[in-house]
N, C-alpha and C positions, 0 to 999 in steps of 0.2 A: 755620064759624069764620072772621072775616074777616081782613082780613092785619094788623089793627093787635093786636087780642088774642094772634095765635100771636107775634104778635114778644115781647110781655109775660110772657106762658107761657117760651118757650126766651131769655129776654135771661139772660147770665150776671150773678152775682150777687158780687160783689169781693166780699164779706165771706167766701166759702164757700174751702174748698182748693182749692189746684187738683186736677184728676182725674188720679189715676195713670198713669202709662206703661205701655204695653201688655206685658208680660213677653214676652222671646224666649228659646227653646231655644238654649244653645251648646254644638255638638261638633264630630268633626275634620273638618279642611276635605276634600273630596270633590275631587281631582285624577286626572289621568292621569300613571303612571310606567311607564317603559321595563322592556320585559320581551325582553330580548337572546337569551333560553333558547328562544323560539319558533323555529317553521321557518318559512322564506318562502318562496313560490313567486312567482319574476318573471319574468314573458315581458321577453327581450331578445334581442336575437340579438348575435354578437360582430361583425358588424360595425360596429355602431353603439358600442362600446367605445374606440376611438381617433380619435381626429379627424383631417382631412384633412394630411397632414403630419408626422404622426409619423415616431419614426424604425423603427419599425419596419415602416412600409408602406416607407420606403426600403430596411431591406435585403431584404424581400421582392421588391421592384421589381429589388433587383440582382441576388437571387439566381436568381429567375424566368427570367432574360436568360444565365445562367451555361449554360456547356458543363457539364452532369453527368454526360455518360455511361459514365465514366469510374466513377462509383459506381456507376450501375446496372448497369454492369455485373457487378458483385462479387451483384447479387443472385439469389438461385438459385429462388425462388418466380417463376413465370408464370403465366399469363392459360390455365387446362385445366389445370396440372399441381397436383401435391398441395403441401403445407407451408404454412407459416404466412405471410399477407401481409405482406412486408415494410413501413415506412414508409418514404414517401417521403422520397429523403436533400433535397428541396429543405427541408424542415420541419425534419430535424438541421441540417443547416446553417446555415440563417436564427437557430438559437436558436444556433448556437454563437457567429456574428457579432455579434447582437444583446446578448448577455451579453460576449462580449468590450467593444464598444462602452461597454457599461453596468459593466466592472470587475467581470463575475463568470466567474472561472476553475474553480471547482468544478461537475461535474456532479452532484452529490446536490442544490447550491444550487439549478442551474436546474430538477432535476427536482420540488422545492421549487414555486416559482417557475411553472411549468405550474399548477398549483392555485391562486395564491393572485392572480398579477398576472397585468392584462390585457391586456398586450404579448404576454407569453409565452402566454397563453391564445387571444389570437388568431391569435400564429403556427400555434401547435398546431392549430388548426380544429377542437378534441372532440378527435383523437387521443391516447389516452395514452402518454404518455414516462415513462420510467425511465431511473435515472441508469445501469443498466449498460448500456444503447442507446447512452446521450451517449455516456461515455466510452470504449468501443468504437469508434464512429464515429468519435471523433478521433482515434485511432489508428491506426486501420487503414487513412486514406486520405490517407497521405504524399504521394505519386504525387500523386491527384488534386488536393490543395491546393496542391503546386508546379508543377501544370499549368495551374490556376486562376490563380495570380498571374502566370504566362508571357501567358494569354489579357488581363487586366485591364490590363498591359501595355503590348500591343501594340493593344489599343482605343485608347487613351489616345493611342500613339502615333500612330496611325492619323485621330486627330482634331486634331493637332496639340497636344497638349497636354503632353507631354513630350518633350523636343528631345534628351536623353541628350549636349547640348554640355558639359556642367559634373557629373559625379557626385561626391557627400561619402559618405565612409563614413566608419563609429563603431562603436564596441562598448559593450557596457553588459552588465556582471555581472550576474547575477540571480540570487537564491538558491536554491540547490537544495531538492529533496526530502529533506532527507537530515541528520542530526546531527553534531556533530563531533566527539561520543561514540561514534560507528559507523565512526569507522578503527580498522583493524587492520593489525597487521604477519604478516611473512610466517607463521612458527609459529603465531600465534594465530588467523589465517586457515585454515590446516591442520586443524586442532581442531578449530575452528569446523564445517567442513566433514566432519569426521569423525562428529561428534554430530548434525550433519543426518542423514545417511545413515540414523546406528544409530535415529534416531526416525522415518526413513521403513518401514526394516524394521519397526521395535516397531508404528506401525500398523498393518500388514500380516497383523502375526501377528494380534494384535486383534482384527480384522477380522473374520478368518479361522476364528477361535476361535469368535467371538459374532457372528455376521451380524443378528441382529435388536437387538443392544445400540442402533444408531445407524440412523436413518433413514437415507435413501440421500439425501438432502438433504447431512444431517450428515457422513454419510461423506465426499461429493466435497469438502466445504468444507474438513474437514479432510485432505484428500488436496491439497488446492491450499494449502492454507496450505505443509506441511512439504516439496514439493516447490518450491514457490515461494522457502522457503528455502536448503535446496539451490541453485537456480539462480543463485542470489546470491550466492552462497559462491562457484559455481563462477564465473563471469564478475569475480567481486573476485580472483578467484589467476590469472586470465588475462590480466588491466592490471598485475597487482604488477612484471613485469618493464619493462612502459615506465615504470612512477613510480620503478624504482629507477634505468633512466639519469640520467632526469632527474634523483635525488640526485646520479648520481656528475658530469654535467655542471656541478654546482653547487658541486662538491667536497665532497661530504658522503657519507657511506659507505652503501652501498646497502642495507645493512641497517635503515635508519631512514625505508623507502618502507612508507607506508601505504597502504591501500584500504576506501572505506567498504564495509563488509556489508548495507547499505543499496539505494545507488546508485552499483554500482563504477566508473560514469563520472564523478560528480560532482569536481570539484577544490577542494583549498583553496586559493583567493585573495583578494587581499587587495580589499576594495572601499571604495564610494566614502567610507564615514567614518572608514579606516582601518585596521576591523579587518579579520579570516580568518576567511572563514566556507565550506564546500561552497558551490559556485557554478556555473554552465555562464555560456562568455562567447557573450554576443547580438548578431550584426553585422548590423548592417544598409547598409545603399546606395540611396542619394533621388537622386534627382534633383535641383538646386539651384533651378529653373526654377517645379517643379509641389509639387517636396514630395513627390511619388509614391516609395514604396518599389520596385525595381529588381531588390536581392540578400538575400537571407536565408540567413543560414548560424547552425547552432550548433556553436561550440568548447567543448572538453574544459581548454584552456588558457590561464590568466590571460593571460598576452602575446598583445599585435596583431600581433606583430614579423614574423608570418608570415602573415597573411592577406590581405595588399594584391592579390599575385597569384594566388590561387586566386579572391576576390569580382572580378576585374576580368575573371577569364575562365569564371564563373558567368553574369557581364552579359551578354558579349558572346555567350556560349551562348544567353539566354534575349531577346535583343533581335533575335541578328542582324546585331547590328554593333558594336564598339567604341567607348566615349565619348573623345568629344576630350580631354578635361580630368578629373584625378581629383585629389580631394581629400581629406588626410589629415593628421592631427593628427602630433605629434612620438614617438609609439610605434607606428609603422610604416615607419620610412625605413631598412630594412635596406639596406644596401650591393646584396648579391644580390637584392632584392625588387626595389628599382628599376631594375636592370637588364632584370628580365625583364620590367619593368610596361614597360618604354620601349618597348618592342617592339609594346605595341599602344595607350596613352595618351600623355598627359603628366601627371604628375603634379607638383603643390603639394604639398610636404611643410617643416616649419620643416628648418631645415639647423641640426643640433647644435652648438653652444656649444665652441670648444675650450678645455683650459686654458690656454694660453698666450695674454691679451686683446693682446699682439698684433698676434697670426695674423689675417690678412684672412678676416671668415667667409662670405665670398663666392668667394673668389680659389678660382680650379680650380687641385689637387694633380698634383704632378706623378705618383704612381702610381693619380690619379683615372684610371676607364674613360669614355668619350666620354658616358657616361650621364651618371655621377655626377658628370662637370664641369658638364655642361650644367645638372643640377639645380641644384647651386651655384650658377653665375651667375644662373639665370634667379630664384630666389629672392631675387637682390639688385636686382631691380628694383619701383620703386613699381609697377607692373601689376600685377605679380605678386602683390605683400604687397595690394593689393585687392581679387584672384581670392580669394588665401585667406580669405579674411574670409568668404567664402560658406559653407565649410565650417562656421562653429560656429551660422551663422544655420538651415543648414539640417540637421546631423545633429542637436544640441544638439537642436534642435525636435522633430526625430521620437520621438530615443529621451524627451525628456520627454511627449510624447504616452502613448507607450507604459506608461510606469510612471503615469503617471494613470491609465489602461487595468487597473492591474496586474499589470502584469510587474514585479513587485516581491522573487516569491518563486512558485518552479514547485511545483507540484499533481502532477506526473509524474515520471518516471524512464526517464532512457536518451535518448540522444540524439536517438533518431530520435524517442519521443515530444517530447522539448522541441524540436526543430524543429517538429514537426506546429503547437506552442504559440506559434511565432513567425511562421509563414507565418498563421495565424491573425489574429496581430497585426496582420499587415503587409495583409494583404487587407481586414478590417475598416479600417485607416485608407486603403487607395487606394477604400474603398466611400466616404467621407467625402469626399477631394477629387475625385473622379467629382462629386460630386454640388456642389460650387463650383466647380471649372472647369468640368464637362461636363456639367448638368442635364440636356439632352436625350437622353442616354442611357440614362436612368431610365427616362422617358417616366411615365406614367402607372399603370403596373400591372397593363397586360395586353397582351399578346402577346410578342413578341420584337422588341429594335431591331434595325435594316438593319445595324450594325456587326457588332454579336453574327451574326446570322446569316449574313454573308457571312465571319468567319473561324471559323464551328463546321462 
């Protein structure tokens, strides 16, 4: 057939239909959807989790460098003998800093927090943490955290980095552990303590009676609960006589001194937006120069009015030498405080307002003591009202650090735990300016720097 016929043969024909469209099948569309229910298996290892620069390789880097012997010592498992291996306190530690850093004060959070982020996952290296380890640990090593912040210190100093010419101290309230439905007076205290006892006995009998009733799990839990209360009771009728001075000081009848059944150290004062809430008061002492934290105390009592010379001779215990210059706001210029501060500073304090406008509020009194003239005048000088100005730049600063941090509201009970919570505080933030003033003390992450090991 040649090409002119097939073209004849297949030419379409305009008069005919056109030819139908091919018919298509339609159903659902054929995709991929997330199935989260699965298990995944991922090779990674946790170093490769944080990048170079995190902060948690800094506090590693600072903790690494840290004098710890002082915890290992408290450890009683060794290398041939029997019990259980301890964890290394450089790993509590680093998580307590690191959560501190990061504004978390609870140890069930961080124990949290090991499983889920990978900060805490890398601090941890695989090791498991539980939160009665954390919070154990924080407690138990007062000593060595105010031995810690003695050492961080005197690095600092040692590098030139804190000069101790100009110190600011400040206090800042914090909310206690504790309700303000949980004061009790003195009778109701008694009671109180009476109905612990008889529900320490009734378990006993219990017990006693039915030894298979309660796991021995159960049993202790419940042995530490009702004794626990107890204890509480008894340390709350043991402060009832210092909160009833303090009524009769105030002119109020001692009868109307309460004590929380909670946390019998806790105080009601009044804070920063006015109201009365259980409180512990938080002082701290910087340095004006560096910013570095110096003194850490916690008080029992709303007023500053007495702690100028205890934190001035806390410093000079943990430095070594007295600061020239001490700065302090207008609720610390006791009469007697400054006397005995002259003895080893000078202190900037506002010189109170008399009522008579007057009265020269500079002009030295005639039954002023050579301290408390000197104050006077020296506060009527422009240098002077310039030094002070340091004071709100630099305490102002810390304790707002700190309540960023969350010191907002304590997680503990009893003095010596909320100081453990504030040298805490305060050594997390000298890890912070270590690391703006004095990078090279970090170093890199492994070994020990010349400083650290020529004062451990």
């Amino acid at each position: 057939m040649n090409d002119e016929l097939q073209s004849k043969l297949f030419e379409d024909d305009p008069n005919l239909p056109p030819a139908p469209a091919p018919s298509v099948s339609v159903g659902m569309a054929r995709v991929l959807r997330p199935n989260r229910a699965q298990v995944e298996l991922r090779a990674c290892d946790l170093e490769s989790l944080l990048p170079e620069g995190h902060r948690a390789r800094l506090v590693w880097a600072w903790v690494e460098r840290a004098d710890l012997s002082r915890m290992y010592a408290a450890i009683r498992a060794v290398e041939g003998g029997s019990g259980r291996t301890a964890i290394a306190p450089e790993i509590l530690f680093a998580l307590w800093l690191y959560a501190t850093l990061e504004g978390v004060g609870s140890a069930r959070a961080i124990a949290r927090l090991t499983q889920t982020h990978d900060a805490y996952r890398w601090i941890c290296g695989g090791v498991a943490i539980n939160y009665h380890t954390l919070s154990d640990f924080r407690s138990a090593h007062g000593e060595a955290l105010d031995a810690l912040l003695t050492d961080s210190v005197a690095i600092l100093m040692a590098e030139g980095v804190v000069s101790l010419k100009r110190v600011a101290q400040d206090g800042t309230r914090v909310r206690a552990s504790a309700g303000a439905a949980s004061f009790r007076r003195g009778p109701t205290l008694e009671q109180c303590l009476q109905d612990a006892q008889t529900q320490v006995e009734r378990l006993k009998r219990q017990i006693d009676a039915d030894p298979g009733a309660l796991t021995r799990r159960q049993q202790a839990a419940r042995e530490r609960a009702v004794r626990a209360r107890q204890q509480r009771l008894e340390r709350a009728l043991e402060r009832l006589p210092e909160m009833a001075e303090i009524k009769a000081k105030q002119g109020k009848p001692r009868e109307l001194a309460r004590v929380s059944t909670t946390d019998a150290e806790a105080t009601v004062m009044k804070m920063a937006d006015g109201g009365y809430r259980p409180a512990y008061n938080a002082q701290f002492a910087s340095d004006t120069a560096s910013q570095v934290i110096v003194g850490v105390e916690a008080v029992t009592v709303g007023t500053d009015m007495a702690q100028l010379t205890p934190m001035i001779e806390q410093v000079g215990e943990r430095t070594g030498r007295d600061p020239e210059e001490w700065l302090v706001d207008g609720g610390y210029p006791a009469h007697e405080q400054i006397e005995q501060a002259a003895k080893h500073t000078t202190v900037y304090a506002p010189v109170p307002k008399p009522k008579d406008p007057g009265i020269d509020l500079y002009a030295r009194k005639d039954d002023d003591s050579a301290a408390i003239g000197d104050w006077r005048e020296r506060m009527g000088y422009e240098e002077a009202k310039a030094i002070y100005k340091e004071r709100a730049a630099t305490a102002e600063c810390v304790n707002g650090l700190a309540r960023e941090r969350g010191l907002t509201r304590l997680r503990v009970r009893g003095t010596a735990k909320v100081r453990c919570v504030l040298l805490l505080h305060a050594l997390a933030h000298n890890l912070m300016r270590t690391f703006t003033l004095a990078p090279q003390l970090l170093g890199d992450g492994r070994g020990a720097s010349s400083a650290l090991v020529a004062l451990s």
